[in-house]
C-alpha positions as CSV (number, residue, x, y, z in Angstrom):
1,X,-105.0,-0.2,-85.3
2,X,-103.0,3.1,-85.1
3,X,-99.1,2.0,-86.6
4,X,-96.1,3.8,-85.3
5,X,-96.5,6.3,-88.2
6,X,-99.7,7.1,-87.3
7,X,-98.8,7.9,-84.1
8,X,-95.7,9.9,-84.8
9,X,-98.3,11.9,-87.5
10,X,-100.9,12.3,-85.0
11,X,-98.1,13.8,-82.5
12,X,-96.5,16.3,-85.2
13,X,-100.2,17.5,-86.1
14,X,-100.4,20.4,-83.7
15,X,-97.5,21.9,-84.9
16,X,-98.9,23.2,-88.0
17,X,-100.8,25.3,-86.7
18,X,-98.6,26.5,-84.6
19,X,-96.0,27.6,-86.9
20,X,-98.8,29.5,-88.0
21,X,-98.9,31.1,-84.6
22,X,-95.0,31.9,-84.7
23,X,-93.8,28.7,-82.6
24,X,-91.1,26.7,-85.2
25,X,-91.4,23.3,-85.5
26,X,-88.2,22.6,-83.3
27,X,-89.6,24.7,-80.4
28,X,-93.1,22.8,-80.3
29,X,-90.9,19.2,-80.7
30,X,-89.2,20.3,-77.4
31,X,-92.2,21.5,-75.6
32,X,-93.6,17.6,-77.0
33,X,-90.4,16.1,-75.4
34,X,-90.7,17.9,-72.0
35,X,-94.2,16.6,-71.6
36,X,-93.7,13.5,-73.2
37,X,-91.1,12.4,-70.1
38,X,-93.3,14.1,-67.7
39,X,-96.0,11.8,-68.3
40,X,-93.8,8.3,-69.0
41,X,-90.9,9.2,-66.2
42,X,-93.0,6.1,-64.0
43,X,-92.7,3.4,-66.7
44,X,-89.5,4.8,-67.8
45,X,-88.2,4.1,-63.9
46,X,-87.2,8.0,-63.7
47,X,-90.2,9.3,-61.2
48,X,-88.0,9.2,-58.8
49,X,-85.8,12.0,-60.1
50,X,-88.2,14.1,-60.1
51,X,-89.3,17.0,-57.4
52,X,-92.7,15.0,-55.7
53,X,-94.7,18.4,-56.0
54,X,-94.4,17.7,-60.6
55,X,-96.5,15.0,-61.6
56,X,-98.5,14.2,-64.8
57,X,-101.4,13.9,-62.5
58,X,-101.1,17.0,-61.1
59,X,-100.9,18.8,-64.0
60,X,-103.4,17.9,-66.0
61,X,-105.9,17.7,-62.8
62,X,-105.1,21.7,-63.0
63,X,-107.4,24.6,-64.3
64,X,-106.0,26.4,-67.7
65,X,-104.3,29.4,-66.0
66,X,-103.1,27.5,-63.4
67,X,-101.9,24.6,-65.5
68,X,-99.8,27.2,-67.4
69,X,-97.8,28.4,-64.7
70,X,-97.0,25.1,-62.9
71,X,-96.0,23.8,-66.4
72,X,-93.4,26.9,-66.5
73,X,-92.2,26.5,-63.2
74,X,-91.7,22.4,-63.6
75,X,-89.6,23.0,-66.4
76,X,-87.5,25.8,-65.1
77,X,-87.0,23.7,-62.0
78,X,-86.1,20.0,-64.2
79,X,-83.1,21.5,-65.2
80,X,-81.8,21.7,-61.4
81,X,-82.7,18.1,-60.5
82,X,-79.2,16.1,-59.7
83,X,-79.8,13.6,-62.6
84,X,-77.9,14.9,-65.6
85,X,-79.8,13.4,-68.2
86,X,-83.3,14.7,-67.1
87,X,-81.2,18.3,-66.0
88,X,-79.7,18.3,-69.9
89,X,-83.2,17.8,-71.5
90,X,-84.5,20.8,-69.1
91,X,-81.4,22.9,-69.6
92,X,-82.4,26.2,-69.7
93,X,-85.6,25.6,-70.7
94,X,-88.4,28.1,-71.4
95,X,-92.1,27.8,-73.5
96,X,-92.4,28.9,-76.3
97,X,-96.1,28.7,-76.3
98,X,-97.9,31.9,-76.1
99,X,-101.0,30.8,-74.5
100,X,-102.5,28.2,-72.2
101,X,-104.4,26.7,-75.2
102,X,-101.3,25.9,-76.9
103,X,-100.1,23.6,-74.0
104,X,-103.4,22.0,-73.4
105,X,-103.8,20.8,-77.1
106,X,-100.2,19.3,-77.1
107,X,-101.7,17.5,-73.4
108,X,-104.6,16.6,-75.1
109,X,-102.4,14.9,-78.2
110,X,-100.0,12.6,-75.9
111,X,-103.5,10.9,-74.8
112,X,-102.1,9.1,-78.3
113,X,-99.2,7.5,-76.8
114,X,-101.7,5.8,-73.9
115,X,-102.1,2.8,-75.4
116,X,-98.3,2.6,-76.7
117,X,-95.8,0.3,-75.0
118,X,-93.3,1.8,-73.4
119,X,-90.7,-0.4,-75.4
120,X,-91.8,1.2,-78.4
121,X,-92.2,5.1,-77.9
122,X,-88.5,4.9,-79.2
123,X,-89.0,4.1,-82.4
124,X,-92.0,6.1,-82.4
125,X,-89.9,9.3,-81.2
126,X,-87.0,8.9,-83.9
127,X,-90.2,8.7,-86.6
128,X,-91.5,12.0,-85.0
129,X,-88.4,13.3,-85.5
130,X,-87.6,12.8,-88.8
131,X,-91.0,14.2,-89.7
132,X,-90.5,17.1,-87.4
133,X,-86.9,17.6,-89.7
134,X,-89.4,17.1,-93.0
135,X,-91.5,20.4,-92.0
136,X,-89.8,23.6,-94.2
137,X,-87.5,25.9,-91.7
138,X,-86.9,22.7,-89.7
139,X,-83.3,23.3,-87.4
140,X,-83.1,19.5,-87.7
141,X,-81.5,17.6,-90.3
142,X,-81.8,13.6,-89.2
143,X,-80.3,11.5,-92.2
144,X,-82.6,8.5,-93.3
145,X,-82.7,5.8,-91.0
146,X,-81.5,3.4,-93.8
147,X,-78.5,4.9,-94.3
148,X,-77.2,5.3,-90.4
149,X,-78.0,1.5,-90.4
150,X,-75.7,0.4,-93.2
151,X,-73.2,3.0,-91.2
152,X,-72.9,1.1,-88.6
153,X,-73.8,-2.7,-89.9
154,X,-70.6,-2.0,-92.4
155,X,-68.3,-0.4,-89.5
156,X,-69.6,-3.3,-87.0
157,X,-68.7,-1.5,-83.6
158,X,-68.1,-3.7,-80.9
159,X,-69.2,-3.8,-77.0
160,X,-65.1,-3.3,-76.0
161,X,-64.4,-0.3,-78.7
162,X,-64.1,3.3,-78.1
163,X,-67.1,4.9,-80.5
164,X,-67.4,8.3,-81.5
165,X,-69.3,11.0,-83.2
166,X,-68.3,14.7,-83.0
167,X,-71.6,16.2,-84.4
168,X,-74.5,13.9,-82.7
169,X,-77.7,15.1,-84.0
170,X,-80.3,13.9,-82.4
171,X,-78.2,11.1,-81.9
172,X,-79.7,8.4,-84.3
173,X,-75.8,7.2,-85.1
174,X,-74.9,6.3,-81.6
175,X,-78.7,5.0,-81.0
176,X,-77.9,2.6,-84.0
177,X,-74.8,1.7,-82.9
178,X,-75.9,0.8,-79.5
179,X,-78.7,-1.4,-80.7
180,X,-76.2,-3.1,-82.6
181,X,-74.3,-4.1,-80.1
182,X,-77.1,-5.2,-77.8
183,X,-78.2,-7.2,-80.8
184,X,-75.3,-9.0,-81.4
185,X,-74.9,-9.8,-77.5
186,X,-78.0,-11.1,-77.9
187,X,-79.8,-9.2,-74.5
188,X,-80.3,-5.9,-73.7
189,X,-77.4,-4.4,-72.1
190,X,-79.0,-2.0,-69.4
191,X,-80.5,-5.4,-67.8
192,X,-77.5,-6.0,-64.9
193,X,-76.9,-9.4,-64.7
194,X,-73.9,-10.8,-63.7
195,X,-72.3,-11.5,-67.0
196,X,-72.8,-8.0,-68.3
197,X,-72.9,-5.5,-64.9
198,X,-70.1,-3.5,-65.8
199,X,-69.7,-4.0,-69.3
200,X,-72.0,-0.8,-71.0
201,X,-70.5,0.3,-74.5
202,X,-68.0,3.1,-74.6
203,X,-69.5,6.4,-76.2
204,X,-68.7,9.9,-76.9
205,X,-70.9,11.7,-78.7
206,X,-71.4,15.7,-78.9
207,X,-73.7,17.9,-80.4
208,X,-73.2,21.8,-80.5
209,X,-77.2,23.1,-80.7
210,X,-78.8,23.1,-77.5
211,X,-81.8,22.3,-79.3
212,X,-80.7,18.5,-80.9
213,X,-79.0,17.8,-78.0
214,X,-81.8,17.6,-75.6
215,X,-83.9,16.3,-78.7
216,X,-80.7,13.4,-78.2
217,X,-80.9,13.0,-74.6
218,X,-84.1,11.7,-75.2
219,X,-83.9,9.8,-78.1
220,X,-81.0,8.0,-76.0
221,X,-83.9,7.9,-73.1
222,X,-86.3,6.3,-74.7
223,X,-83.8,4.1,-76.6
224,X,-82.0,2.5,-73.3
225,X,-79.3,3.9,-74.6
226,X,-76.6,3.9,-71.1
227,X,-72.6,4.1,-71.8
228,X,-70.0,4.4,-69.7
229,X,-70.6,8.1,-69.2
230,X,-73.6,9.5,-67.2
231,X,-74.9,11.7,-70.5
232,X,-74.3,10.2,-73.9
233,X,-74.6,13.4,-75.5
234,X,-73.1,15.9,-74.5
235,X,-73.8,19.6,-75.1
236,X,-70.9,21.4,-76.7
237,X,-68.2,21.7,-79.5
238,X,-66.2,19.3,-80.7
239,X,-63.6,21.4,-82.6
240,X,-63.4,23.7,-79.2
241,X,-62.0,20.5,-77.7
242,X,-58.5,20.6,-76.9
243,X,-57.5,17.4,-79.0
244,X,-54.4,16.6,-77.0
245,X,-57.3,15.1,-74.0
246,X,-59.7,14.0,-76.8
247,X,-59.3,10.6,-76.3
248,X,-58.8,8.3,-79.5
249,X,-61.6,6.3,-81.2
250,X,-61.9,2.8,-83.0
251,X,-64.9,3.5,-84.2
252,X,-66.1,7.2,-85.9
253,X,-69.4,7.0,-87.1
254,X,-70.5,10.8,-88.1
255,X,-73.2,13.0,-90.8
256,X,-71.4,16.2,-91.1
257,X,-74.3,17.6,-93.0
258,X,-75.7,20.9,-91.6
259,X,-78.8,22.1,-92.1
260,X,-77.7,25.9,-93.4
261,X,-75.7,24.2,-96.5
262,X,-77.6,25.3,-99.4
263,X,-74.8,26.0,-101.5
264,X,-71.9,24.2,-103.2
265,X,-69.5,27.3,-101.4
266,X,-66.7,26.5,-99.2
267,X,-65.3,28.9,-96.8
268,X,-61.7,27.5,-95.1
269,X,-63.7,27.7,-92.1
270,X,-66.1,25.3,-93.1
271,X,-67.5,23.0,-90.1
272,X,-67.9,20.2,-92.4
273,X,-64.1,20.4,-93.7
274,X,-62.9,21.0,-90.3
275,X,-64.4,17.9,-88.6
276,X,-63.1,15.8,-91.1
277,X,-59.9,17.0,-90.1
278,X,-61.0,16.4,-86.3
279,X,-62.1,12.3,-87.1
280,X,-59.0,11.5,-89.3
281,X,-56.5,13.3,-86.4
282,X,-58.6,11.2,-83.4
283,X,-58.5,7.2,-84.7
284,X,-56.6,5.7,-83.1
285,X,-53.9,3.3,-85.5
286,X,-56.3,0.4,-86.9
287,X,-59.5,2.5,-86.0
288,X,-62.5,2.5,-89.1
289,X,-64.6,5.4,-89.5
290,X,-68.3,6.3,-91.8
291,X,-69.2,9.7,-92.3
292,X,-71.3,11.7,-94.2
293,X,-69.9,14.5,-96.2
294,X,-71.7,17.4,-98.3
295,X,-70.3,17.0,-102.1
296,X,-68.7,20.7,-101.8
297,X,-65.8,19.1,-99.4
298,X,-65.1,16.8,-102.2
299,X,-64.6,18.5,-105.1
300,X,-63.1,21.9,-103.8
301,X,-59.6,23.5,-104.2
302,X,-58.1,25.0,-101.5
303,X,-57.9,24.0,-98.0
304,X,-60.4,21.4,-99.1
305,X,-58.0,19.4,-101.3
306,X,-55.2,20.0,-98.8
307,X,-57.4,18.2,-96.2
308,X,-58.3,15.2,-98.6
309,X,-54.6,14.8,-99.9
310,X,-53.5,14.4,-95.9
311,X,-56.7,11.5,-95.6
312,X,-55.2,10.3,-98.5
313,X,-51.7,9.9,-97.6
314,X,-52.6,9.4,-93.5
315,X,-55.5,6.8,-93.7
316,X,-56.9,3.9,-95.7
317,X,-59.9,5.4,-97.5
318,X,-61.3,2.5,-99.0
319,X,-64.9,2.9,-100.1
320,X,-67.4,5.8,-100.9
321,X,-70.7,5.9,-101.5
322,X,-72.6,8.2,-103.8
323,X,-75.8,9.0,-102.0
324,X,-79.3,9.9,-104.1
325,X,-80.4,13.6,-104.5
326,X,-83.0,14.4,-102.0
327,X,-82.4,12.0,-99.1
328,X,-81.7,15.1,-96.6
329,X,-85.3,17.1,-97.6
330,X,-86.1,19.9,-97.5
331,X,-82.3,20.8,-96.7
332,X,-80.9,20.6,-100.7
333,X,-77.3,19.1,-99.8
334,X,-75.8,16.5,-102.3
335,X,-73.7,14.1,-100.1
336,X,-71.5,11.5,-100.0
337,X,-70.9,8.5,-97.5
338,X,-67.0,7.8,-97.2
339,X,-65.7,4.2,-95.2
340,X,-61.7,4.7,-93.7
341,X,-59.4,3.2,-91.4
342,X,-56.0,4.6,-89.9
343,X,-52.9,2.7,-91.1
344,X,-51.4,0.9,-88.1
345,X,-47.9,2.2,-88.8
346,X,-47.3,5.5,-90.7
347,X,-46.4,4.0,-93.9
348,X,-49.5,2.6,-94.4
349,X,-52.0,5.1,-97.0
350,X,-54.8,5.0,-99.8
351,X,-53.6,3.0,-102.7
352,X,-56.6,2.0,-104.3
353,X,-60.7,3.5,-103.5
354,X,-63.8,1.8,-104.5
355,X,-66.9,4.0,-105.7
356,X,-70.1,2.8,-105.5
357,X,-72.7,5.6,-107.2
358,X,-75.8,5.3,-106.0
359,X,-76.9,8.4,-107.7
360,X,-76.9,8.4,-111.6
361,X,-80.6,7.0,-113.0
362,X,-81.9,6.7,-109.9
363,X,-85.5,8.6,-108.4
364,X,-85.2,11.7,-106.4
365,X,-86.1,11.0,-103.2
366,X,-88.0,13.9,-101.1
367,X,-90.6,13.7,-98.4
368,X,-93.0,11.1,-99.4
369,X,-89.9,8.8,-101.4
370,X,-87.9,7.6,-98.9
371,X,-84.6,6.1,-99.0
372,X,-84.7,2.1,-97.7
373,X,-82.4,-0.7,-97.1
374,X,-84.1,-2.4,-100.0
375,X,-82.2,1.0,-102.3
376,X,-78.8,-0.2,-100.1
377,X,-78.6,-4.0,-100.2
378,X,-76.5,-4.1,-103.2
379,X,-73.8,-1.8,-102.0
380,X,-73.7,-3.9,-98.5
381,X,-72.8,-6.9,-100.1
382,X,-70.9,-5.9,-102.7
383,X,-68.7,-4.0,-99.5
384,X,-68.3,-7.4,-98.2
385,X,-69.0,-8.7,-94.6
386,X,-65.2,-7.6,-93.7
387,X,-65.4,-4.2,-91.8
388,X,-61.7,-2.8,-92.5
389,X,-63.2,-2.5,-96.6
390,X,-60.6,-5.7,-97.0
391,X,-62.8,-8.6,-98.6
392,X,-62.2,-9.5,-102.4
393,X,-64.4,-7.1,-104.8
394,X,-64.2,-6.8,-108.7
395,X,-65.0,-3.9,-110.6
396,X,-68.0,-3.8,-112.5
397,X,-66.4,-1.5,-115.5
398,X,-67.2,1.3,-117.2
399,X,-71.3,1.1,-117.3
400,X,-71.1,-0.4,-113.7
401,X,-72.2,1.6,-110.7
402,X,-68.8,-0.9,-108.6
403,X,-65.8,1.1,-109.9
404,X,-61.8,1.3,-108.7
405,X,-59.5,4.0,-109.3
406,X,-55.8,3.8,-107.7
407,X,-54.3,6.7,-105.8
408,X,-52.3,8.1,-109.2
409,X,-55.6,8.7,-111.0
410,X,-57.4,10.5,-108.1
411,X,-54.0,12.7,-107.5
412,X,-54.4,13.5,-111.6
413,X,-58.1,14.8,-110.3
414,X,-56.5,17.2,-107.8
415,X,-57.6,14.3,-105.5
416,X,-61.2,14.8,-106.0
417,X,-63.8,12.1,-104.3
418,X,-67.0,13.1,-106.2
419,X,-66.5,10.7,-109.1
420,X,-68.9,9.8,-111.6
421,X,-68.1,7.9,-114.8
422,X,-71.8,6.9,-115.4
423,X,-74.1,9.4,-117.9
424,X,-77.6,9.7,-117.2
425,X,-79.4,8.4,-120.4
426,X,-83.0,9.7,-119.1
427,X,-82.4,12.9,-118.3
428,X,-80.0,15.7,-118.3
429,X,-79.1,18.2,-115.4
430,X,-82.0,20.6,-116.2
431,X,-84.1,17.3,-116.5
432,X,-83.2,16.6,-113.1
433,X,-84.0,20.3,-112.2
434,X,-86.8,20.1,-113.3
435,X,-88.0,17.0,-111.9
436,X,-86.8,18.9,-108.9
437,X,-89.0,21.4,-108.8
438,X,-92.0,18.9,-109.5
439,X,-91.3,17.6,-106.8
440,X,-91.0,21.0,-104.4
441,X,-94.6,21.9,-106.4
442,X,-96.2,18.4,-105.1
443,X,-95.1,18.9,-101.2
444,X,-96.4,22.1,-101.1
445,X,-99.6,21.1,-102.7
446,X,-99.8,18.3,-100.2
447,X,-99.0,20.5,-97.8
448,X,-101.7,22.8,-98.3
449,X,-104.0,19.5,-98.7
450,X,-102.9,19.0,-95.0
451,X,-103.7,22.6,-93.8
452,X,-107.2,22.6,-95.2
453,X,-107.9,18.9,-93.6
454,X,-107.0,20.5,-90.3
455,X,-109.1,23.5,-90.7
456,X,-112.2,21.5,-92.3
């Protein structure tokens, strides 16, 4: 039996060779995607959405030359239908493949997906994406699965809260977030019953690259994923937004990791820095925010410090978490994961922070060692079931990973957040370069491995 990685692996396959051919892995993803709803748009409830000439049926029913051009004209003409979630995937769209080959292999691949339930192409979608953002020159960068789960379990949005996130990806935060709170109201909430008709959860989310954001429409798609808003995604930029009529969030949940950072260089026009600046500004008094932040807007001078010192002094930031080298392969960004709240009066600021490092003696994790809730567990309880960072903790000492420093230490480290007190007794930093590069040296051999199995 074929398991959901299977499938996602059987669905990425094609695109080796043609990235060969001069198609990038994010182009072939999106011709996947607009194919993908062109087959399922019945058992996904959307046919009707669609002009009655474009059907799977047709298409595949149609000679190769001919099959080519009615594919081009179906996409061009999606993005004109009156349903903005179906137009937003279609948005401007145009093939990338070069011949009519190209599309019918990627047709002949989705017969994969036949015997799939339609409740589960979700899951199976956010796996293909993650391997898609595995694949060298990648645009995507989707943080672990894991990881966005302990986000949002620690934040615990609710069904009545405002939640946000100013750089959506592929939009596996808000995805998460939504299945939360289905879960904990214990049925699905697109079903309209009479308890729950017009209660749908409250999401803005908004994602710059044309590319993720269709990639997110139809992650949310696939997922059930239906706020208040007709598109949970939208395409745009958040730091364009006039923040006077950006409305205020309880909830922030954001990975400001981009997949260009390769360096520990900050420019004062860093995206990273100034987003920061955008989540802190938009909670709303009492709101709790998680994000993601590269290690180079930690431990900079500059504007970066000036930006930390006003979290500081304007929020509550109560916890971070030292994340693992390697989690965001191939894209070489150290992060860390921070957990605030906004005072509910102005007086109220950072007194004390909890570190947890999750980093020091611990395995690089790359493409084929991946990050779990199993590696997480011990941080989640030892942040506490309280989501404001409140409950009681005690620190674990010097040769503990569970540390506490007050605000007068951290203003003596020009307010730095990349702490680490713990030495790594098996290796040094060249070790760890090295091990590195082992690393680098295996994916590519498997890799290669990969390429000759296709070939052969």
């Amino acid at each position: 039996m074929n398991t959901f990685v299977d499938i996602a692996q059987k669905l990425i396959t094609p695109a080796t060779m043609m990235h060969k051919d001069g198609i990038p892995i994010h182009a072939y993803v999106t011709e996947l995607t607009w194919l993908l709803f062109l087959k399922i748009a019945p058992a996904l409830g959307e046919a009707e959405h669609l002009p009655t000439v474009y059907r799977w049926e047709a298409l595949i029913d149609k000679p190769l030359d001919e099959q080519f051009e009615y594919y081009q004209t179906f996409i061009k003409e999606m993005g004109e239908v009156p349903e903005p979630n179906i137009a937003g995937i279609y948005a401007y769209a145009c093939t990338a493949f070069k011949r009519p080959e190209q599309l019918a292999q990627v047709i002949t691949t989705l017969a994969v997906v036949d015997a799939v339930e339609i409740e589960d192409l979700g899951e199976i979608y956010e796996i293909l994406l993650e391997k898609c953002a595995d694949e060298d020159g990648s645009r995507l960068l989707i943080p672990p699965r894991s990881l966005v789960d302990t986000m949002v379990i620690l934040t615990q949005p609710q069904l009545s809260e405002s939640i946000q996130d100013p750089l959506a990806g592929t939009a596996s935060v808000i995805v998460a977030a939504d299945q939360y709170i289905q879960l904990i109201h214990d049925e699905p909430l697109d079903i309209p019953t009479q308890k729950n008709r017009n209660e749908k959860p409250d999401i803005i989310a908004v994602e710059p690259d044309l590319v993720r954001q269709r990639l997110a429409l139809m992650n949310c798609l696939l997922h059930h994923t239906a706020p208040i808003q007709q598109v949970p995604v939208r395409w745009g930029d958040s730091l364009l937004s006039n923040l006077q009529r950006w409305p205020q969030a309880d909830v922030i949940l954001s990975t400001l990791i981009f997949a260009s950072e390769s360096t520990d260089e900050l420019d004062k026009h860093d995206a990273s820095l100034a987003l920061l600046q955008h989540i802190y500004q938009t909670l709303k008094p009492g709101g709790r925010a998680a994000v993601v932040l590269p290690d180079k807007v930690l431990k900079a001078w500059g504007p970066a410090q000036q930006v930390r010192s006003t979290l500081l002094e304007t929020c509550v930031l109560h916890t971070v978490l030292r994340l693992p080298h390697g989690i965001f392969y191939p894209h070489k960004v150290q992060a860390h994961l921070l957990f605030f709240r906004r005072g509910q009066t102005s007086d109220e600021k950072t007194e004390k922070v909890w570190f947890y490092d999750l980093r020091t003696d611990l395995p690089i994790f790359g493409q084929y060692l991946h990050l779990t809730r199993d590696d997480l567990r011990t941080f989640e309880k030892l942040y506490g079931e309280e989501p404001l960072g409140q409950a009681k903790r005690h620190d674990e000492g010097q040769y503990g990973r569970w540390r506490c420093f007050n605000r007068d230490s951290l203003a003596k480290q020009d307010d730095r957040l990349d702490i680490c007190w713990l030495q790594d007794e098996n290796a040094t930093t060249n070790d760890n370069q090295i091990a590195e590069e082992i690393w680098e040296v295996l994916d590519q051999t498997m890799s290669d491995l990969e390429a000759l199995v296709d070939i052969l």
